[in-house]
Kinemage of the C-alpha trace (Angstrom):
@kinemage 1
@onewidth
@group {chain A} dominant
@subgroup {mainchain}
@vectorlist {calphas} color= white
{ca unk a 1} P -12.644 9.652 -42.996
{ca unk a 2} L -12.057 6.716 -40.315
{ca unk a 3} L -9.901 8.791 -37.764
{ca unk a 4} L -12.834 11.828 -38.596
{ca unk a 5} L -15.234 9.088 -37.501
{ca unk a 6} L -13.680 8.127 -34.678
{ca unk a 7} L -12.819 11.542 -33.046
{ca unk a 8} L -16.675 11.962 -33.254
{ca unk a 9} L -17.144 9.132 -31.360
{ca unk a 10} L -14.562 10.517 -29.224
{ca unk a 11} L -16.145 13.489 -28.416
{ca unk a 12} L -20.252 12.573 -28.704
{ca unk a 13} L -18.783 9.672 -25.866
{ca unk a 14} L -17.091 12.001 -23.902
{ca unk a 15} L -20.090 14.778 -23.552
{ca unk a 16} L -22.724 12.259 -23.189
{ca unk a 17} L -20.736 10.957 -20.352
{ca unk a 18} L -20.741 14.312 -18.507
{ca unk a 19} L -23.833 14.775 -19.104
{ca unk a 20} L -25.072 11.744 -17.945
{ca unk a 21} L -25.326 11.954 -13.922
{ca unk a 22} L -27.251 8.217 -13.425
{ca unk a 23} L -27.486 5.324 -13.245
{ca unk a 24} L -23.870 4.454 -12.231
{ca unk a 25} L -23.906 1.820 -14.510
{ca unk a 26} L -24.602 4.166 -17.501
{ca unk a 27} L -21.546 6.196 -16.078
{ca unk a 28} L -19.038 3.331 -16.167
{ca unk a 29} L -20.231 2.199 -19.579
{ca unk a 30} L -19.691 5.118 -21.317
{ca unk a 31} L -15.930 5.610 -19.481
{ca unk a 32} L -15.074 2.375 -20.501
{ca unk a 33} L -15.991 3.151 -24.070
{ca unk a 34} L -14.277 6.844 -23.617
{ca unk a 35} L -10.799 4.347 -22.776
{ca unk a 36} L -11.557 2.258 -25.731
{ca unk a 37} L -12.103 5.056 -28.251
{ca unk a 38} L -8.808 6.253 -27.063
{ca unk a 39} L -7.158 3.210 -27.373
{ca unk a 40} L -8.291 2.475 -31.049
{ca unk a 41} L -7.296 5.938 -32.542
{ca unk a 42} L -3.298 5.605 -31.706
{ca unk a 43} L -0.925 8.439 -31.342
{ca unk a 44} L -1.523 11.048 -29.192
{ca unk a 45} L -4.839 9.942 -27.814
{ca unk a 46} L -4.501 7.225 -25.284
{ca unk a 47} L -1.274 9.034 -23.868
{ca unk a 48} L -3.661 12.363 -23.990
{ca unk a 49} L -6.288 9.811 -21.907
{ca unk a 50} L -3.469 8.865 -19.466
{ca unk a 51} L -2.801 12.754 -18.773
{ca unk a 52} L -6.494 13.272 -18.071
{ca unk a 53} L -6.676 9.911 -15.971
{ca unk a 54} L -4.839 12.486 -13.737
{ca unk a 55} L -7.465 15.072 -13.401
{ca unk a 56} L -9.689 13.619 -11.073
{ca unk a 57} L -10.356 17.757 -10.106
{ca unk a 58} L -12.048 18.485 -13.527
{ca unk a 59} L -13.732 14.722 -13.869
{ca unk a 60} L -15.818 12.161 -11.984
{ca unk a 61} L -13.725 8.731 -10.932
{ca unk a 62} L -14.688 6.491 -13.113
{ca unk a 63} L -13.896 8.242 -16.144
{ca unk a 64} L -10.365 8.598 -14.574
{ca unk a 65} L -10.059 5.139 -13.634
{ca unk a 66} L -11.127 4.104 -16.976
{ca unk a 67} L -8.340 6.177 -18.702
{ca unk a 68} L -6.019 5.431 -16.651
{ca unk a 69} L -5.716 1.711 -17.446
{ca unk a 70} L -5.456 2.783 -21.053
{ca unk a 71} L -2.007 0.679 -22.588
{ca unk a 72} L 0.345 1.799 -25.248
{ca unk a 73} L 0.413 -1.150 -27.358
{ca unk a 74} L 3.292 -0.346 -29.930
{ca unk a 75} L 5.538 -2.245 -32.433
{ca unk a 76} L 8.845 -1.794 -31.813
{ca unk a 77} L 11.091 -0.183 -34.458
{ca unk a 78} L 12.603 -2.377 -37.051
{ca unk a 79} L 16.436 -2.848 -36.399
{ca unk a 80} L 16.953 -1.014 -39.752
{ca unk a 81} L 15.468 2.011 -38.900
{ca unk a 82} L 16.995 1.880 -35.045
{ca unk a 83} L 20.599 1.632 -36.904
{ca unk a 84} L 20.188 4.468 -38.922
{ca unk a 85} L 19.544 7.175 -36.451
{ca unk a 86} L 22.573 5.796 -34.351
{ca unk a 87} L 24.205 6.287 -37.680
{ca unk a 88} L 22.197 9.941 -38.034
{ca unk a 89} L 24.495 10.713 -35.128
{ca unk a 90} L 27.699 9.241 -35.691
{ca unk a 91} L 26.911 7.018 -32.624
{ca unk a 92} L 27.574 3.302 -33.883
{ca unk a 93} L 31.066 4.279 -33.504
{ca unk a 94} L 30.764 5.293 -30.236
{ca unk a 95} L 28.558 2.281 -29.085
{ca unk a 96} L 28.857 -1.201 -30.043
{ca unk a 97} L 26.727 -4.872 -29.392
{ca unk a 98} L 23.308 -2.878 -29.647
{ca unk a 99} L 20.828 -4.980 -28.918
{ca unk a 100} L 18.559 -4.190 -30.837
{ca unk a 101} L 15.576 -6.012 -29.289
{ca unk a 102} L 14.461 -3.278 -27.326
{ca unk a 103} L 13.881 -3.745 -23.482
{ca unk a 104} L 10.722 -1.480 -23.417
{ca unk a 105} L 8.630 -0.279 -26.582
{ca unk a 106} L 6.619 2.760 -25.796
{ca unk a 107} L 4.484 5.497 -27.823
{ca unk a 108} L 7.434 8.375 -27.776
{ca unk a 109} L 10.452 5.900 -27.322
{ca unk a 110} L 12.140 2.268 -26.990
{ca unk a 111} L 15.163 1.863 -25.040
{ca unk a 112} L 17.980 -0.475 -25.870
{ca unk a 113} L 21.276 -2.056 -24.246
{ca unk a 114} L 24.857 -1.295 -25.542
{ca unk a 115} L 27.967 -1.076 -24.376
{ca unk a 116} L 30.348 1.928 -24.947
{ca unk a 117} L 33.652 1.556 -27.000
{ca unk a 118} L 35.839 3.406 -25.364
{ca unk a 119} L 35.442 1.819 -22.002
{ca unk a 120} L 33.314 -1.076 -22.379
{ca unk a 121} L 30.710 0.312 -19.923
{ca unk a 122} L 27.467 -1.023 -20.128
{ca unk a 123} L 24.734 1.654 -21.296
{ca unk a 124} L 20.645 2.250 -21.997
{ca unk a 125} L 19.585 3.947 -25.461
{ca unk a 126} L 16.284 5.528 -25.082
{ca unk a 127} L 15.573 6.125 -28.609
{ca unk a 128} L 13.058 8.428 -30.006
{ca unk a 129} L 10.451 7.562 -32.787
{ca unk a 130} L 11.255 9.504 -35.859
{ca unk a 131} L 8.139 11.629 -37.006
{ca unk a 132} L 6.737 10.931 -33.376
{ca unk a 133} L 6.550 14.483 -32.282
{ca unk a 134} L 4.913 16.144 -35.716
{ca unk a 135} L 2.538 13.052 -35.050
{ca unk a 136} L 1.576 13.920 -31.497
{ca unk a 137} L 1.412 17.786 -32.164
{ca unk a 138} L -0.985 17.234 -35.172
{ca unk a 139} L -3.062 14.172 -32.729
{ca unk a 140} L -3.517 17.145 -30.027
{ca unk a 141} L -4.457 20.049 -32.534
{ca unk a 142} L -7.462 17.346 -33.196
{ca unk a 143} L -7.863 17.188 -29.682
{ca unk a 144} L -8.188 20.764 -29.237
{ca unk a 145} L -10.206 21.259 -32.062
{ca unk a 146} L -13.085 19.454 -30.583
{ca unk a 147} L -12.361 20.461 -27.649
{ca unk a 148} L -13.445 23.947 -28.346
{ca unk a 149} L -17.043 22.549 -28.682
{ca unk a 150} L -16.763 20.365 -25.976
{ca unk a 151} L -16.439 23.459 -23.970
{ca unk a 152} L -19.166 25.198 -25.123
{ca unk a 153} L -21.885 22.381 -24.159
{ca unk a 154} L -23.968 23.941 -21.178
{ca unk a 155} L -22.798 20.986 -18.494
{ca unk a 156} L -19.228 22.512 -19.166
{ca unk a 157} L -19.350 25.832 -19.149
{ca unk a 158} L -18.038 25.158 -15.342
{ca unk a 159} L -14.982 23.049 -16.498
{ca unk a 160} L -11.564 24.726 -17.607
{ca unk a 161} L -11.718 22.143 -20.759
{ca unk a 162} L -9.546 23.991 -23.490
{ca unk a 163} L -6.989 24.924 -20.928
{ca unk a 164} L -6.708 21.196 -19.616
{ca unk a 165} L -6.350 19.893 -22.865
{ca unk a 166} L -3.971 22.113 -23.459
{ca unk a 167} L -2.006 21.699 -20.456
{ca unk a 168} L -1.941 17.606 -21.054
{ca unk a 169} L -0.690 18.171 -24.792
{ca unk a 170} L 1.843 20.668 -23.459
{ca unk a 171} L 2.798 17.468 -20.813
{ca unk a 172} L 2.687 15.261 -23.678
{ca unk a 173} L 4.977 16.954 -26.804
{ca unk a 174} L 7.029 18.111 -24.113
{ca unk a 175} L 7.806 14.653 -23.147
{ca unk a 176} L 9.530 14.488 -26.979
{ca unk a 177} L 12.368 17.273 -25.910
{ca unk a 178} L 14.938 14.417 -25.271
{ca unk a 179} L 17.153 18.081 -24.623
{ca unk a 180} L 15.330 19.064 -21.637
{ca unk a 181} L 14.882 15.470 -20.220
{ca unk a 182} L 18.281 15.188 -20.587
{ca unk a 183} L 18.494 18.423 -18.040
{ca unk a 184} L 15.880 16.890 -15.853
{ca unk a 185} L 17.706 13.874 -15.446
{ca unk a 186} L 21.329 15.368 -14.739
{ca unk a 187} L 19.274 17.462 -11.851
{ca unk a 188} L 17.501 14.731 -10.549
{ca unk a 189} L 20.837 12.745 -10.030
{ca unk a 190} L 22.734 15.686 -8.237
{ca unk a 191} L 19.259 15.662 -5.881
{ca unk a 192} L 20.068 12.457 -4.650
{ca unk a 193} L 23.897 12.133 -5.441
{ca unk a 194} L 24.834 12.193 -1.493
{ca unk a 195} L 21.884 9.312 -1.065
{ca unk a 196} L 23.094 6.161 -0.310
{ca unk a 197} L 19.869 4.708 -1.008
{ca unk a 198} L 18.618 6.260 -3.689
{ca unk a 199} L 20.126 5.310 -7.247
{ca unk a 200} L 19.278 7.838 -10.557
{ca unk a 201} L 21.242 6.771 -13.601
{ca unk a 202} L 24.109 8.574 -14.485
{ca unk a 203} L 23.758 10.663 -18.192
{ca unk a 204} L 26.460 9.982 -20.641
{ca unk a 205} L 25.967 13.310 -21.753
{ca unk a 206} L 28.844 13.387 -24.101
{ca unk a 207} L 26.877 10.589 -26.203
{ca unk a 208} L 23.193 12.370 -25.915
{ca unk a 209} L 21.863 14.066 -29.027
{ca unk a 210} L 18.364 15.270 -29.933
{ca unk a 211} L 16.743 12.190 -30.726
{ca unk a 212} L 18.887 10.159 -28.055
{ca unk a 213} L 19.817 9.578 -24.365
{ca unk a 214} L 22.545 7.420 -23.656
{ca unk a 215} L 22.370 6.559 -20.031
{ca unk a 216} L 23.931 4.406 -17.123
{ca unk a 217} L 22.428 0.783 -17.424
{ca unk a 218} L 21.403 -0.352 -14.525
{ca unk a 219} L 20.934 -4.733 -14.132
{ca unk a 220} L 18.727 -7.448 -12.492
{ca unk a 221} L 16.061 -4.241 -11.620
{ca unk a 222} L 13.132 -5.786 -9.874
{ca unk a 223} L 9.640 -4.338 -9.421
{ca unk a 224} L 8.893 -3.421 -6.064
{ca unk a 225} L 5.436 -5.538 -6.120
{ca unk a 226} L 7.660 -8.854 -7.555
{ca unk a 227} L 7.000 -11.158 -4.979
{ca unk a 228} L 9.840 -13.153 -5.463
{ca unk a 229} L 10.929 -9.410 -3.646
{ca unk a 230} L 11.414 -10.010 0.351
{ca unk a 231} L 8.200 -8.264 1.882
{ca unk a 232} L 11.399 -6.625 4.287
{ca unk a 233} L 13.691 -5.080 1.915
{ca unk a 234} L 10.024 -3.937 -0.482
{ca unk a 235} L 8.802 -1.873 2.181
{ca unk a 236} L 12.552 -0.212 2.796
{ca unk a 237} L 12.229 0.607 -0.555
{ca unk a 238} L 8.897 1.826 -0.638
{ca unk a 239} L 9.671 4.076 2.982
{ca unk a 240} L 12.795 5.767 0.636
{ca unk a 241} L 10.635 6.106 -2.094
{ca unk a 242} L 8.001 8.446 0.029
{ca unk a 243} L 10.679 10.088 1.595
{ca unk a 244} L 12.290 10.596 -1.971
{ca unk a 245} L 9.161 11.836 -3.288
{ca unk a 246} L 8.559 14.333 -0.055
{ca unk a 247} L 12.304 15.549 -0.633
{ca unk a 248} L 11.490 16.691 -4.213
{ca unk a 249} L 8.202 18.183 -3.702
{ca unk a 250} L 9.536 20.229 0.093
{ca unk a 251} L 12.714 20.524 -0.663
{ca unk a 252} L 13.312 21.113 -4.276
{ca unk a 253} L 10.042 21.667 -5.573
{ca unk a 254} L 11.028 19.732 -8.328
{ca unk a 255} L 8.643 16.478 -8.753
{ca unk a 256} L 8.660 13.313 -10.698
{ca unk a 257} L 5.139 13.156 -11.997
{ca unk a 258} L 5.397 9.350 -12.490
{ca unk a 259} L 6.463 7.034 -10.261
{ca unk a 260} L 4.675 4.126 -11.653
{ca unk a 261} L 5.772 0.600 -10.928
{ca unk a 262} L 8.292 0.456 -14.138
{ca unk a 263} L 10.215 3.847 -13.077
{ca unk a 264} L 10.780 2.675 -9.548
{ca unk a 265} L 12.606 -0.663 -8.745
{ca unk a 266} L 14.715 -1.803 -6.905
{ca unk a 267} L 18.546 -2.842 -7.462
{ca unk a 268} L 20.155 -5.849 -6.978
{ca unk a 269} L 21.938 -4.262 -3.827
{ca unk a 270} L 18.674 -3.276 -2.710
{ca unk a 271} L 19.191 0.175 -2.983
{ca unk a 272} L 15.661 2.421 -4.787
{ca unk a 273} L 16.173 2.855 -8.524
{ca unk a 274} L 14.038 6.083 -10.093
{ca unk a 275} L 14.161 6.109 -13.737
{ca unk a 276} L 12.552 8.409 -16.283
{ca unk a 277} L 13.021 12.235 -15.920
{ca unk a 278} L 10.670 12.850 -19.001
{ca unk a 279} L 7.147 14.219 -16.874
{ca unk a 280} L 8.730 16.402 -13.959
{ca unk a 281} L 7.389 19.529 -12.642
{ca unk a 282} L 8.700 22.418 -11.026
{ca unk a 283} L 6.756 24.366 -8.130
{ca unk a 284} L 7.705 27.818 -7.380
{ca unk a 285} L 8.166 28.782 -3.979
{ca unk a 286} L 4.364 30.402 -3.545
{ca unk a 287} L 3.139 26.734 -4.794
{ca unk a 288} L 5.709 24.886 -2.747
{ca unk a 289} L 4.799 26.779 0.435
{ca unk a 290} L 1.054 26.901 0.082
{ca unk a 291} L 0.897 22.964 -0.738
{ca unk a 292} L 3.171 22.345 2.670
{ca unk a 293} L 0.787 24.138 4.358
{ca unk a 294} L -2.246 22.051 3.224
{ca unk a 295} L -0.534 18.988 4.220
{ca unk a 296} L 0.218 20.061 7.569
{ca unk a 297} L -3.211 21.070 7.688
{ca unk a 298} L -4.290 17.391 6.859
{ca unk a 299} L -1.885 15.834 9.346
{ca unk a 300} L -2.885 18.080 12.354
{ca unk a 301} L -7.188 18.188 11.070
{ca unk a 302} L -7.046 21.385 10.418
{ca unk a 303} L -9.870 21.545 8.598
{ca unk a 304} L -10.715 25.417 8.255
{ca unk a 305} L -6.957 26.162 7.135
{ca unk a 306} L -7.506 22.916 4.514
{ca unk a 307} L -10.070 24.746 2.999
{ca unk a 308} L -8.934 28.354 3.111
{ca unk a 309} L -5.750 26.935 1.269
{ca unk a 310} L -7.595 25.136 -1.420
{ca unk a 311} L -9.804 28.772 -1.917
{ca unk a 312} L -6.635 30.943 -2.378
{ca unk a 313} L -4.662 28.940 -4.998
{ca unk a 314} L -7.860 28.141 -7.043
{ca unk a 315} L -7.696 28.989 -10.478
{ca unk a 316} L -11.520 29.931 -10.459
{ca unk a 317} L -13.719 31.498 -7.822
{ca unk a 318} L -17.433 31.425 -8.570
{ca unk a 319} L -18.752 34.343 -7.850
{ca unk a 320} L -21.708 33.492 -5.997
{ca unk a 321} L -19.479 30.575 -4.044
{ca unk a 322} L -20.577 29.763 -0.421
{ca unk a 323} L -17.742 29.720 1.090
{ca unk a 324} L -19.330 28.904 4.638
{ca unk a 325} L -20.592 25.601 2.897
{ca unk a 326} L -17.636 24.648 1.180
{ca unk a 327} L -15.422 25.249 3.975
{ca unk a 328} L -17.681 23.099 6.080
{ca unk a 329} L -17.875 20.100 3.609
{ca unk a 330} L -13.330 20.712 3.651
{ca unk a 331} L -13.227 20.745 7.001
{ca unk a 332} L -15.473 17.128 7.801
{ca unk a 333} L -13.433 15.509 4.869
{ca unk a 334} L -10.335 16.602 6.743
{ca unk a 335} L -11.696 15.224 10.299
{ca unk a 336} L -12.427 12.464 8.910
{ca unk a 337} L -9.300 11.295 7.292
{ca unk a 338} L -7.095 12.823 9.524
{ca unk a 339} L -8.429 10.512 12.731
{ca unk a 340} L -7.397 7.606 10.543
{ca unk a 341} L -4.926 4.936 10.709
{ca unk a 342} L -2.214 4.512 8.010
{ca unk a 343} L -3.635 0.987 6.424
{ca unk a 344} L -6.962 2.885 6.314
{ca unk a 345} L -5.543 6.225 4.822
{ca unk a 346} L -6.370 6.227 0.758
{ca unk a 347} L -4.810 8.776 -1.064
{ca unk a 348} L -6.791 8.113 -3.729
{ca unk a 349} L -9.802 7.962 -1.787
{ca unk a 350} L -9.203 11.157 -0.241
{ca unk a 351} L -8.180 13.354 -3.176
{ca unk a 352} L -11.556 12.086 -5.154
{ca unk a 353} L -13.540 13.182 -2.399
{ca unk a 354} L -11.469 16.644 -2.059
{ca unk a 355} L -12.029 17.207 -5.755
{ca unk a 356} L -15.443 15.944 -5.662
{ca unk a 357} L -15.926 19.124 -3.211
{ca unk a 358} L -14.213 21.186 -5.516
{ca unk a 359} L -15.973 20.095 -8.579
{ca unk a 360} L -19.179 20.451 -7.042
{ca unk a 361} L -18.485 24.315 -5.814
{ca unk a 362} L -17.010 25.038 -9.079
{ca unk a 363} L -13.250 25.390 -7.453
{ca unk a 364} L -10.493 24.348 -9.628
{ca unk a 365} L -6.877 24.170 -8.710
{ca unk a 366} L -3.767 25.646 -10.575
{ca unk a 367} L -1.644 22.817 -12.881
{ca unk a 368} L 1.572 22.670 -10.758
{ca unk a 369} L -0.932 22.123 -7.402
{ca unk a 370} L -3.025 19.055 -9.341
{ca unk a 371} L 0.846 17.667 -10.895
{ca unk a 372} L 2.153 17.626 -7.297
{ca unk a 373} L -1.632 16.039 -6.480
{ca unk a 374} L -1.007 13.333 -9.227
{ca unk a 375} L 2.854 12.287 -7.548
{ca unk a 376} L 1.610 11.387 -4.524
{ca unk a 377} L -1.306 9.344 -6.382
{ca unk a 378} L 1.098 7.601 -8.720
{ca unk a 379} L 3.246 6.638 -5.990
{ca unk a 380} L 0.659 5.501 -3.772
{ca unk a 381} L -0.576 2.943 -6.196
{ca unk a 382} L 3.163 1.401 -5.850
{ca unk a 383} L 3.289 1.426 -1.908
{ca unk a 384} L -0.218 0.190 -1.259
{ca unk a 385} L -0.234 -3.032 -3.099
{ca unk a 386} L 3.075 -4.048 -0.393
{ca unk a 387} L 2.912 -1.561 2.640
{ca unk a 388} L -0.841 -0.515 3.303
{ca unk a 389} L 0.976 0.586 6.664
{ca unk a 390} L 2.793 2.812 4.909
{ca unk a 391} L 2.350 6.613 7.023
{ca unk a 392} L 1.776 8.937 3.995
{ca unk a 393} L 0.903 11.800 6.406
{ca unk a 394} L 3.277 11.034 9.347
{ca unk a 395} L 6.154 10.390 6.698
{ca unk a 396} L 5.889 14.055 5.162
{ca unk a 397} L 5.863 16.047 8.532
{ca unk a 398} L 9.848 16.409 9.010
{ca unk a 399} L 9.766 17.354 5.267
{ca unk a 400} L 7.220 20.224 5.552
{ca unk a 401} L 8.531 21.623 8.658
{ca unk a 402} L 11.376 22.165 6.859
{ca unk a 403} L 10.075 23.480 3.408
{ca unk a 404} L 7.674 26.120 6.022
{ca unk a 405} L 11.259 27.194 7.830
{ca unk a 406} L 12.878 27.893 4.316
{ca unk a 407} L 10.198 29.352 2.153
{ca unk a 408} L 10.011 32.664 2.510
């Protein structure tokens, strides 16, 4: 009856916040309260709110940057119940001096240090919760539920609400597949195996089961916005970490979706540490090419091809769109931002007015374009806080000349 309760709360919050245009305070109240809501129902939700922090196409600002903050408070496992699934798996054999303190406690999984037996080299558990992912599934079936009505309301009718639910609880369970993170992982490493600045952790893949990743541990990690951290050797980092980023979305097309302060750090020898392969993406070439385009577009205020770009990989086209308007309102954003210098460049800034645009034409962009969207957002909220130098735009151009030479 209380969780009923609350998801009504949840989703009477959540329309009257749509549907409420002013005052701006109004607006920020009821965001706030969305972020709390989410917070105090558990499971699924507040990682579900973290997703849709990261839709800033299909919502207004402040109900991103409300969800956005939301926190994963969670009680670690009990040592007990750790032990056993090492035990499930045969692995307390195979791994000895667990500590069984964990180093981080999160919603899906808790990650813990050990040492392998057979040659004493040091290693990170990520362990995940039992029951976690028939939890989540049943949290986002509630989720869906509602949001079936949701989607109905008049002021939505515009919005693509049941599929972006859907699309954040696909991002979410599938986040649970310790298998295919495993896979994402081992590929990320070979990306940047002949990088001598770049460190992702070696798998133990012999060690790895369903429920398990056994990984290289990696010491004394620092966050890049410590600042105990030389300002010298943080924005070194921070330059291969762009770079990094603009080699897996040009090169690869295969992105790490969140590059948030605790995945990227730096190592004691000062090389950039990436950590996390569990929320990737992978662009096909169509995507890949068509999203290099658009940045050179930015970079070179291109404003026309900006917009013609944005038009052609929409998922939806109104059908009485004015183009002629739209196109004009793409093209001054682009102008604008373009003639800018690299402190004053916002990549925040500049996406919510994009999707502002978009939102108010009734233009909505396809889930791999928004994911690749969201990498260069996550990332930027690392660099800024040390480098607001930092050239987002002039950094990518070697990197899409050579993704536009190679796509076909």
């Amino acid at each position: 009856m209380i969780l009923g309760f609350e998801v009504i709360r949840f989703v009477l919050t959540f329309c009257f916040y749509i549907l409420l245009g002013k005052p701006l305070t109004l607006r920020v109240y009821f965001a706030q309260t969305l972020a709390l809501i989410c917070e105090h129902l558990g499971g699924a939700f507040p990682k579900i709110g973290q997703i849709l922090a990261t839709r800033a196409d299909l919502l207004p600002l402040e109900i991103c940057e409300a969800l956005s903050c939301l926190q994963d408070q969670v009680k670690a496992l009990s040592p007990n119940i750790t032990k056993q699934i090492l035990d499930k798996y045969t692995l307390s054999h195979k791994i000895k001096n667990v500590d069984f303190t964990p180093i981080a406690s999160g919603t899906i999984a808790q990650v813990h240090r050990g040492i392998r037996c057979d040659d004493n080299c040091e290693v990170a558990l990520k362990v995940l919760r039992p029951t976690v992912r028939e939890a989540l599934k049943s949290d986002c079936l509630i989720i869906q539920f509602f949001g079936q009505f949701i989607a109905k309301l008049p002021a939505m009718q515009s919005i693509p609400v049941k599929e972006a639910l859907k699309e954040a609880s696909d991002i979410l369970i599938g986040q649970t597949d310790f298998m295919r993170e495993a896979s994402n992982l081992k590929r990320l490493h070979a990306l940047f195996a002949n990088n001598h600045n770049v460190i992702v952790p070696v798998l133990h893949e012999n060690l790895c089961t369903p429920e398990i990743l056994v990984m290289e541990f990696i010491p004394g990690l620092q966050k890049l916005s410590d600042p105990a951290l030389p300002e010298h050797f943080a924005r070194k980092a921070l330059t291969v970490g762009v770079q990094s980023l603009y080699n897996m979305i040009f090169k690869e097309g295969f992105i790490h979706c969140d590059m948030h302060p605790g995945n990227v750090l730096m190592a004691p020898d000062n090389r950039l540490v990436i950590l996390d392969a569990g929320f990737m993406t992978q662009l096909d070439n169509s995507t890949r090419r068509n999203f290099a385009r658009f940045f050179l577009s930015i970079a070179f205020c291109e404003g026309n091809t900006a917009a013609q770009i944005v038009r052609e990989t929409a998922t939806n086209l109104p059908s009485n769109l004015n183009i002629k308007a739209f196109d004009l309102e793409i093209t001054c954003l682009i102008k604008r931002v373009g003639g800018l210098r690299a402190r004053d460049f916002q990549v925040a800034g500049f996406v919510g007015e994009l999707f502002a645009i978009q939102r108010k034409h009734g233009i909505y962009g396809t889930n791999q374009f928004t994911l690749t969207i969201l990498s260069l957002l996550v990332f930027e909220g690392v660099a800024k806080q040390r480098f607001p130098d930092l050239n987002f735009q002039q950094e990518a151009v070697p990197f899409v000349m050579a993704a536009l030479n190679k796509i076909n």
